[in-house]
C-alpha positions in Angstrom: 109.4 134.5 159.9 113.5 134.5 160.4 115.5 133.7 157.2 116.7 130.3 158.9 113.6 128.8 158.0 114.0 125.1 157.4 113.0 124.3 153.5 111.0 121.2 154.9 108.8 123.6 156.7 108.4 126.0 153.6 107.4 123.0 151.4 104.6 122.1 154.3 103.0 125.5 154.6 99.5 125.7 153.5 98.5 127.1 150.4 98.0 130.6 150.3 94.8 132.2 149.1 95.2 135.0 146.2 92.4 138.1 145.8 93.3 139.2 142.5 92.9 142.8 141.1 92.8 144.0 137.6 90.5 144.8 134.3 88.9 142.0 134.6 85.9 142.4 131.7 88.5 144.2 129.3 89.2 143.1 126.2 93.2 144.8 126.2 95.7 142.7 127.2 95.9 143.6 130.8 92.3 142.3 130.8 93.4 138.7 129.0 95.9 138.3 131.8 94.3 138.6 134.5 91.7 136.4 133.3 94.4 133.6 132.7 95.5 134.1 136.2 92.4 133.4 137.7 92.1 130.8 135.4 95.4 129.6 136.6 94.9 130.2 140.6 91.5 127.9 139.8 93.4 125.3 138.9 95.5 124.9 141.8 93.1 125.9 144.3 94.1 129.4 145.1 91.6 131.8 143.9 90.2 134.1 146.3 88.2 136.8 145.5 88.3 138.4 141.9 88.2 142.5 142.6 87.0 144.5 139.3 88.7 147.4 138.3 86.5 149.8 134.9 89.2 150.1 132.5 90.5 153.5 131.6 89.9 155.9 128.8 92.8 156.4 126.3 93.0 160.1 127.9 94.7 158.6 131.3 97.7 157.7 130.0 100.7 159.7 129.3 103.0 162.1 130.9 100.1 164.1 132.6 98.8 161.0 134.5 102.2 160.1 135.3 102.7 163.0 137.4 99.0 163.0 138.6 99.5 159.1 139.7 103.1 159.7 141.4 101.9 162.0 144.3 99.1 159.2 144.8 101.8 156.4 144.6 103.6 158.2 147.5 100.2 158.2 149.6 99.5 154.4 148.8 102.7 153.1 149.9 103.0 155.1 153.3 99.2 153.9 153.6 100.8 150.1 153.1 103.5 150.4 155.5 101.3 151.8 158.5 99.2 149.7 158.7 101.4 146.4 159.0 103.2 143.9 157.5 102.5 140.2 156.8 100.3 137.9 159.4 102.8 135.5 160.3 100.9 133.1 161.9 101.1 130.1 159.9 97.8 128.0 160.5 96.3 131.0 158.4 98.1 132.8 156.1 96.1 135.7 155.4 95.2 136.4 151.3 98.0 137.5 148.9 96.5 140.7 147.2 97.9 139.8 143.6 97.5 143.6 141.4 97.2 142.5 138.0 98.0 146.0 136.7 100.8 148.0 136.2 102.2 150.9 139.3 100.6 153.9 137.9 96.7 152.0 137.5 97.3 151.1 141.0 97.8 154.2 142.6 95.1 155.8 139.9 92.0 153.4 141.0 92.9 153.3 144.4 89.1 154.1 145.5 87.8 151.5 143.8 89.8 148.5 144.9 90.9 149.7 148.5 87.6 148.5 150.7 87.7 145.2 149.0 91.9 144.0 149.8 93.0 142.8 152.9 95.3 145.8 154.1 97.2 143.7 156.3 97.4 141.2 153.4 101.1 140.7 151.4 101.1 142.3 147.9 102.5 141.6 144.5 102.6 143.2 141.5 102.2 141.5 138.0 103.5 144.5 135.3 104.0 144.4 131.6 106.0 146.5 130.0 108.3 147.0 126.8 111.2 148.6 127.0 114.0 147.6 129.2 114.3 150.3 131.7 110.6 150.8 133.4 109.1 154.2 134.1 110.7 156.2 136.6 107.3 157.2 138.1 106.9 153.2 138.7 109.2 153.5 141.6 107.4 154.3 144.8 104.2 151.3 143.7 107.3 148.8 142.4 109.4 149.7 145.8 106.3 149.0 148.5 105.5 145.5 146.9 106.7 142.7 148.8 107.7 140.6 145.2 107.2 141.4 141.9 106.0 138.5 139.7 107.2 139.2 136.1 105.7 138.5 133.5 108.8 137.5 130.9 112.2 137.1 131.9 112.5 140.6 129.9 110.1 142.6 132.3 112.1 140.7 135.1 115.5 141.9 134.1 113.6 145.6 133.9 112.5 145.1 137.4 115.9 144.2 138.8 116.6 147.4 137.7 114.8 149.0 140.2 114.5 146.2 143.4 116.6 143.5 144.4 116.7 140.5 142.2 115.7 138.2 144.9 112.3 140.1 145.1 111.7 140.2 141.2 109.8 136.4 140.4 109.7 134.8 137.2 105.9 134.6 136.6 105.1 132.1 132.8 102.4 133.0 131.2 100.2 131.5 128.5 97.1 131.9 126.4 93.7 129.6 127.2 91.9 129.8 123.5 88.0 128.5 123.0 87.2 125.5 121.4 86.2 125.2 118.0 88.1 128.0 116.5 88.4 127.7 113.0 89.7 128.7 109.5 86.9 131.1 108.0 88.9 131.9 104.6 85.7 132.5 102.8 84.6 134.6 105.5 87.6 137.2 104.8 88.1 136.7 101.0 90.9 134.6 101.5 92.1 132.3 98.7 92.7 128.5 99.4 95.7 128.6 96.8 97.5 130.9 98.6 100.1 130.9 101.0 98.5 134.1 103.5 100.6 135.7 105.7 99.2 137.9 108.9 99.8 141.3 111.2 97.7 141.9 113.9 97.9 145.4 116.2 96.1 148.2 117.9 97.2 151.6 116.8 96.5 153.2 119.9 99.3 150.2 121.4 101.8 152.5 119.1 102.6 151.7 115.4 105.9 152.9 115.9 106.5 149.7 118.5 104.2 147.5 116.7 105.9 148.3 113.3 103.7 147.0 110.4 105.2 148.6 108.2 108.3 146.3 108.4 106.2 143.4 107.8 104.6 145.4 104.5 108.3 145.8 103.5 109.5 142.5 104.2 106.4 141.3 102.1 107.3 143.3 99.3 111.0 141.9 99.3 110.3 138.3 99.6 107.3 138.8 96.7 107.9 141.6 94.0 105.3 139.7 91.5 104.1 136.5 93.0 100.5 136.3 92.8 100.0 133.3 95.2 100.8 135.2 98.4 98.6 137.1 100.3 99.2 139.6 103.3 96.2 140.1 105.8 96.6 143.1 108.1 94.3 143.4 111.0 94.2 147.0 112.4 92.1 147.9 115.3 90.0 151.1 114.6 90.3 154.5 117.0 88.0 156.4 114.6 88.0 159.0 118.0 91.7 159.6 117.7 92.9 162.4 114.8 96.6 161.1 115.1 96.0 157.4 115.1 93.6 157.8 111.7 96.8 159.6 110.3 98.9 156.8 111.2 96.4 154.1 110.1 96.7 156.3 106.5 100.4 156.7 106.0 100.3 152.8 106.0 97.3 152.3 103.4 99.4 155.1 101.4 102.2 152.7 102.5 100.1 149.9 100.8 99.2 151.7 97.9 97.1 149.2 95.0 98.6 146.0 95.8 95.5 143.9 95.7 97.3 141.0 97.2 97.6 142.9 100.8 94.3 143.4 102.2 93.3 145.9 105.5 90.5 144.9 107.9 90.2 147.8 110.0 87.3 146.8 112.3 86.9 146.2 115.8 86.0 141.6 116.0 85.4 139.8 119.1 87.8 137.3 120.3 86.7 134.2 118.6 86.1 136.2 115.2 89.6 137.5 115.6 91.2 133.5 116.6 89.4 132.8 113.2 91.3 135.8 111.4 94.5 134.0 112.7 93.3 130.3 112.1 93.0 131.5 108.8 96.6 132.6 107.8 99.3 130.3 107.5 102.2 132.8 109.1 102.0 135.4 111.6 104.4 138.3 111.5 105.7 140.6 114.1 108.4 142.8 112.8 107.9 145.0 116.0 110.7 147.0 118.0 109.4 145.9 121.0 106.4 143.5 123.0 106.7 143.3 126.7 104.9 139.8 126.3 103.1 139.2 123.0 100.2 138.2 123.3 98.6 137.6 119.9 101.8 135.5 119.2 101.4 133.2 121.8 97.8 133.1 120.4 99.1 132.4 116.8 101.4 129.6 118.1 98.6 127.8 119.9 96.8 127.5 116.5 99.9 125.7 115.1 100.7 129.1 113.0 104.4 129.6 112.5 105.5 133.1 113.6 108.1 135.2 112.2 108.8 137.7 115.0 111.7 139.7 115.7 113.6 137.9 118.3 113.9 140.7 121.0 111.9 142.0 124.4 109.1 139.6 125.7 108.5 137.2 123.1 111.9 135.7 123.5 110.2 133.7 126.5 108.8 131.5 123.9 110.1 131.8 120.3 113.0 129.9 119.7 114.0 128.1 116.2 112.6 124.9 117.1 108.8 126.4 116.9 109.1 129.7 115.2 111.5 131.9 113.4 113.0 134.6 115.6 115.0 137.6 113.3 117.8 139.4 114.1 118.1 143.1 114.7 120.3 145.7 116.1 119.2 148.2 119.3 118.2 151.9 118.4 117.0 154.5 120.5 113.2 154.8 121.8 112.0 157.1 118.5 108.1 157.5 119.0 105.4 160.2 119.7 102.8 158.3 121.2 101.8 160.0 124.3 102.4 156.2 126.6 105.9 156.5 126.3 106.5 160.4 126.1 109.1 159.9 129.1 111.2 157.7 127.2 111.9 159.1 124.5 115.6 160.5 124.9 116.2 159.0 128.1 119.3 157.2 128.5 119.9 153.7 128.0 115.8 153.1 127.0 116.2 151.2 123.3 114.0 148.9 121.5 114.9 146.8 118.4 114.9 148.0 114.5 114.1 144.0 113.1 116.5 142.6 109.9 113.9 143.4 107.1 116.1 141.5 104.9 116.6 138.4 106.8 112.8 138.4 107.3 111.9 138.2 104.1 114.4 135.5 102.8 112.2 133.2 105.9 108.9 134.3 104.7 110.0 133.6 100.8 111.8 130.1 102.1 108.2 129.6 104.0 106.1 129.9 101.1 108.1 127.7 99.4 108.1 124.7 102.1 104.9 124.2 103.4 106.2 121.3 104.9 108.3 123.4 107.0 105.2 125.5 107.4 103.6 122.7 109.1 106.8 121.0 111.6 107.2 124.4 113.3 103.4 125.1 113.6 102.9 121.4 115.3 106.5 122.5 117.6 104.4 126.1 118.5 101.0 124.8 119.6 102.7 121.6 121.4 105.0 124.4 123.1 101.8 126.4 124.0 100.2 123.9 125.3 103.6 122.7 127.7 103.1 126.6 129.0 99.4 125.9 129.6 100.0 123.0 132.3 102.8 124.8 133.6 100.8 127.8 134.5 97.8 125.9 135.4 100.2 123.6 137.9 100.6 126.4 140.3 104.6 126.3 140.4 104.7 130.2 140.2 102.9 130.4 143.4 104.8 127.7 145.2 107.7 130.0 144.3 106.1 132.8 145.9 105.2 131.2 148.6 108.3 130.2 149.6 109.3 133.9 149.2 106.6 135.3 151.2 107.7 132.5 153.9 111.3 134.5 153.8 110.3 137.6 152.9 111.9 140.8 155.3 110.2 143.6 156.8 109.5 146.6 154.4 112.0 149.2 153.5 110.0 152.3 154.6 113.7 154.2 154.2 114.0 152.9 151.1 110.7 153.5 149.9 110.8 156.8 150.7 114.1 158.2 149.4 113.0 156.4 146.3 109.9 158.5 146.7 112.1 161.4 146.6 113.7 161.0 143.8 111.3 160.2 141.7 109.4 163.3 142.7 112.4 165.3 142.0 113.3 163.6 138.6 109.6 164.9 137.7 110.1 168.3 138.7 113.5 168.7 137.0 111.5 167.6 133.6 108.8 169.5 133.9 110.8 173.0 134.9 112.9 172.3 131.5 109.7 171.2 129.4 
């Protein structure tokens, strides 16, 4: 369809239909999104089909299945280009395949989600990611997509990086809780005279991005004595992983006997762990980096006042009015877990080291004005529930759609120097490992 297509006859084209592909049974976040989205393509009456993809194992992650993944990326996207572009005639547009994973799970589970898309079909990528440059081995996946539909304005801005802004999408997202989630204080040993304050992460999602022990300082600044606090930290177990128990230790020893912060290292389904949160009366995220942040959004909807570090994804929807974002100043990548091995040392990748200090004045200033407590909780889950009806209205697809209506032929030159590079880039690091 030429570019001099009149807007009247973009806002009159039918509805696509969207077959979406992802982790759809995990529990990981990549799982929880792409449930939302077909949640969300429900709503507006664009759901197609719903393709399946078994998560991975921890072991498929990491600078070896970066390079495995890359010479399948290369196959993929030359397997894309020859057979087609988009159907352009417009009584039926044909199904937008809508991958609800990131580049390198694409290319890696190819054989189990190629004989149920549409190959002639448009495609689009939905990625998360947390640090503001994207993986290098991302580029031949990223550069094949006809649009990219970003997940926060921060994963956008990473994506620019690598295609042209006008093919990078501002895709919302928000968080659908059950009903009939709540507070189970007795259930968790919580006192009702206390003000409790909350960190939630998964050690194998890095401690060194998901910095707890920021919050445990910040804790320790705003309280030195008070015994009407409490600090609940919610630790998901890898009992199979030598490193992560170490990690998991050097914050207990971090901890030492201060009875008022208490460790649940146990794995809880999702309602169990809403309750956790429904629970607490503050949610903190001291992290360096969240490419959306998830359990914050999840916090927010239960009228919980977050005290996040106001950098990366969760910009999208923190602001003063419903949470308390801290300040912080940009550092290099510093971290040994294996997801991010590339990064480390390469120019320009940062992430943010939070203002312990000014984090701990909020939470003390919090403890001390419940009222407060409770105006920015009511602003949060009245936020929340704004994002819900935006996602559910379909806008994000209307968007696309009037892309897809204007969208060019694919850049099989550009694709494939890109390609190139990236396979070179890979070579170079691995001849001077």
């Amino acid at each position: 369809m030429s570019t001099d297509l009149h807007e009247a006859e973009i806002a009159t084209a039918a509805k696509r239909r969207y077959d979406v592909v992802g982790f759809l049974g995990a529990g990981f976040g990549l799982g929880v999104a792409a449930r939302n989205t077909i949640r969300a393509l429900e709503s507006a009456g664009r759901l197609g089909k719903a393709i399946r993809i078994e998560p991975p194992s921890p072991r498929w992650f990491g600078r070896r299945y970066a390079e495995q993944a890359l010479d399948e990326g290369r196959r993929l996207a030359r397997r894309w280009l020859r057979q087609g572009g988009i159907d352009k005639t417009p009584s039926v547009p044909p199904a937008v395949t809508l991958f609800q994973m990131n580049p390198l799970e694409i290319a890696h589970f190819k054989s189990q989600w190629r004989d149920a898309v549409d190959p002639s079909a448009p495609i689009v990528c939905v990625p998360f990611w947390e640090m503001p440059l994207v993986p290098e081995a991302w580029t031949p996946v990223l550069q094949v997509m006809d649009f990219i539909m970003a997940p926060t304005r921060f994963v956008q801005e990473a994506c620019s990086l690598v295609l042209p802004s006008s093919r990078v999408l501002h895709y919302p997202q928000a968080v659908f809780l059950p009903e009939m989630v709540r507070p189970a204080r007795d259930r968790w040993g919580l006192s009702s005279r206390t003000t409790v304050f909350a960190v939630s992460f998964d050690v194998g999602s890095d401690i060194e991005r998901k910095n707890p022990y920021a919050s445990v300082e910040a804790f320790r600044r705003a309280f030195p004595s008070e015994a009407d606090v409490e600090l609940v930290i919610k630790m998901k177990p890898w009992p199979q992983s030598a490193a992560y128990r170490a990690q998991a230790e050097s914050l207990r020893r971090m901890i030492g006997a201060d009875r008022r912060v208490r460790v649940i290292e146990q794995s809880l389904g999702y309602v169990e762990v809403l309750e956790l949160y429904a629970s607490c009366d503050v949610m903190l995220s001291l992290h360096r980096s969240e490419g959306l942040g998830l359990h914050l959004m999840e916090a927010m909807s239960l009228a919980k006042v977050v005290v996040g570090t106001n950098w990366s994804g969760n910009v999208d929807f923190m602001t003063s009015g419903n949470s308390v974002p801290v300040g912080y100043r940009l550092i290099p990548v510093a971290t040994r877990h294996a997801h991010y091995g590339e990064e480390v040392g390469r120019p320009g990748q940062v992430w943010a080291e939070p203002e312990v200090g000014e984090a701990a004045r909020a939470m003390a200033r919090l403890h001390s004005h419940p009222e407060e407590r409770r105006v920015l909780g009511a602003m949060a889950a009245r936020d929340m529930e704004a994002r819900r009806k935006q996602m559910l209205s379909g806008a994000a697809y209307e968007d696309l759609e009037r892309a897809l209506a204007l969208a060019p032929a694919a850049r099989a030159g550009a694709l494939a120097r890109a390609a190139r590079e990236t396979r070179r880039g890979l070579q170079r690091r691995r001849r001077t490992r």
